[in-house]
C-alpha positions in Angstrom: -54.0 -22.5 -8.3 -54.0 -23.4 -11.9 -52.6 -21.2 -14.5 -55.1 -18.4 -15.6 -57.6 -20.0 -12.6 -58.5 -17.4 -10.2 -60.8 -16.7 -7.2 -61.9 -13.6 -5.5 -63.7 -13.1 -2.4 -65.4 -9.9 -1.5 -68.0 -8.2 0.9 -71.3 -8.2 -1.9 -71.9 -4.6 -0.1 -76.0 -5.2 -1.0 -78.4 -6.6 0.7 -78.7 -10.9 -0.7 -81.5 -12.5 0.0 -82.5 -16.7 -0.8 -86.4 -17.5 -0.8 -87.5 -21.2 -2.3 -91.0 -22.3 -1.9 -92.8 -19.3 -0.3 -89.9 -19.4 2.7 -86.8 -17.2 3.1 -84.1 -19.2 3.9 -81.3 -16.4 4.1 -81.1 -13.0 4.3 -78.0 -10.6 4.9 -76.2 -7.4 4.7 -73.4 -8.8 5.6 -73.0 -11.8 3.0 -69.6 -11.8 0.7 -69.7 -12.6 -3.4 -67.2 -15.2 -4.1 -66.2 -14.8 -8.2 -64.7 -17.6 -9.9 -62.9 -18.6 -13.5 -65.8 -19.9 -15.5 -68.2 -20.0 -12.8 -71.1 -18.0 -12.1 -71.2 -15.8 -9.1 -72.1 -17.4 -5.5 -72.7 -15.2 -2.6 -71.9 -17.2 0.6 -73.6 -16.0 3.8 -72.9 -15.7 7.5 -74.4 -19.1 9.2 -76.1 -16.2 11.7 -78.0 -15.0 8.6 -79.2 -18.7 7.2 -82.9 -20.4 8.3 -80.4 -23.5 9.8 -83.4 -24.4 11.6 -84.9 -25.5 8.0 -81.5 -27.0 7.4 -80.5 -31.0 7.8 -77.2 -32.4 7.1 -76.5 -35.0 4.5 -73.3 -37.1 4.1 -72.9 -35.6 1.0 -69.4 -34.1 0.0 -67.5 -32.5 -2.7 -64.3 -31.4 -3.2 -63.0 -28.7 -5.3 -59.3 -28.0 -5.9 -59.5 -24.0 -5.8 -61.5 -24.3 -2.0 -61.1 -27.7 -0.7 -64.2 -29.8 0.6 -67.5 -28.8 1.1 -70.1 -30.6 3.3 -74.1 -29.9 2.4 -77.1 -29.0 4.2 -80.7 -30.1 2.4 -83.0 -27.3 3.1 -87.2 -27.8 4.3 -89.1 -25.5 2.3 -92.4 -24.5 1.0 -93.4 -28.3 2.2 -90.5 -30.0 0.2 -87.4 -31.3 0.9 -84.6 -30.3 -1.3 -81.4 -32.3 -1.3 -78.1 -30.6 -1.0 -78.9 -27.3 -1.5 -76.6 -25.8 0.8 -72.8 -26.1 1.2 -70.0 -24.9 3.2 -66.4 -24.9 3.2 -65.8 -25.5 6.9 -61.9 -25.7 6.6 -61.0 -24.3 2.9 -57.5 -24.4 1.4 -55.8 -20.4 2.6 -56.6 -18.9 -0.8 -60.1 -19.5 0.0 -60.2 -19.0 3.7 -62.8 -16.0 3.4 -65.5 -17.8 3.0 -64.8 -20.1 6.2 -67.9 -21.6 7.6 -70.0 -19.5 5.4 -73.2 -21.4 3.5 -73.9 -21.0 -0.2 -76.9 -21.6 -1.9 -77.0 -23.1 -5.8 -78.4 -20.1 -7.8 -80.3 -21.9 -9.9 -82.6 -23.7 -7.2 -83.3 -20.7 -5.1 -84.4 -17.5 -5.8 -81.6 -14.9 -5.7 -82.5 -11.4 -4.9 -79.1 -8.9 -4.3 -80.4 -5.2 -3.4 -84.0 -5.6 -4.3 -83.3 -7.5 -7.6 -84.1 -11.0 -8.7 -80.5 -11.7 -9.8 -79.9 -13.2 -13.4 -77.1 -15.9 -12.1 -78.6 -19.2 -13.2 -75.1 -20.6 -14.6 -74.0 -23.6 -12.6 
């Protein structure tokens, strides 16, 4: 990793839940919060807790050096499509391996709710 870059991955311990357009897409008790270096918080959820029925792949990719490659999901919802809106690390680098096949949601397209909250994590 690079100097003063770090990552942490922990169970959130709250219930995380990710509504868009009148649907919930994801919902879990069992979701982890994955905190990086001058990034906003992203909770990444077990694929067994995620509407992938509302999912579609794209041949979109990224790749970030502190996780490795993500491939992306558009999500169906509330009679839209929205492009990309998932991703998940199906094969990360070993410093980010808890958050193996596990799908995140961008924060700022969805709306977050952690516990019962509407979270306040719009930061890309």
């Amino acid at each position: 990793m690079a100097r003063g870059h770090k990552i942490t991955i922990d169970p959130a311990g709250r219930h995380v839940e990710v509504s868009l357009g009148g649907e919930q897409l994801a919902a879990s008790d069992r979701a982890v919060v994955l905190r990086e270096t001058g990034m906003a918080e992203r909770y990444y959820f077990p694929r067994e807790d995620v509407r992938t029925d509302l999912l579609r792949a794209t041949a979109h990719h990224t790749t970030c050096p502190f996780k490795g490659q993500a491939a992306y999901w558009s999500a169906e919802a509330g009679g839209e499509l929205h492009e990309n809106l998932v991703w998940s690390y199906e094969t990360p680098i070993p410093e980010a391996s808890g958050i193996t096949g596990l799908m995140c949601f961008y924060n700022h397209r969805v709306e977050l709710t952690v516990t019962g909250h509407e979270a306040q994590l719009t930061r890309e």
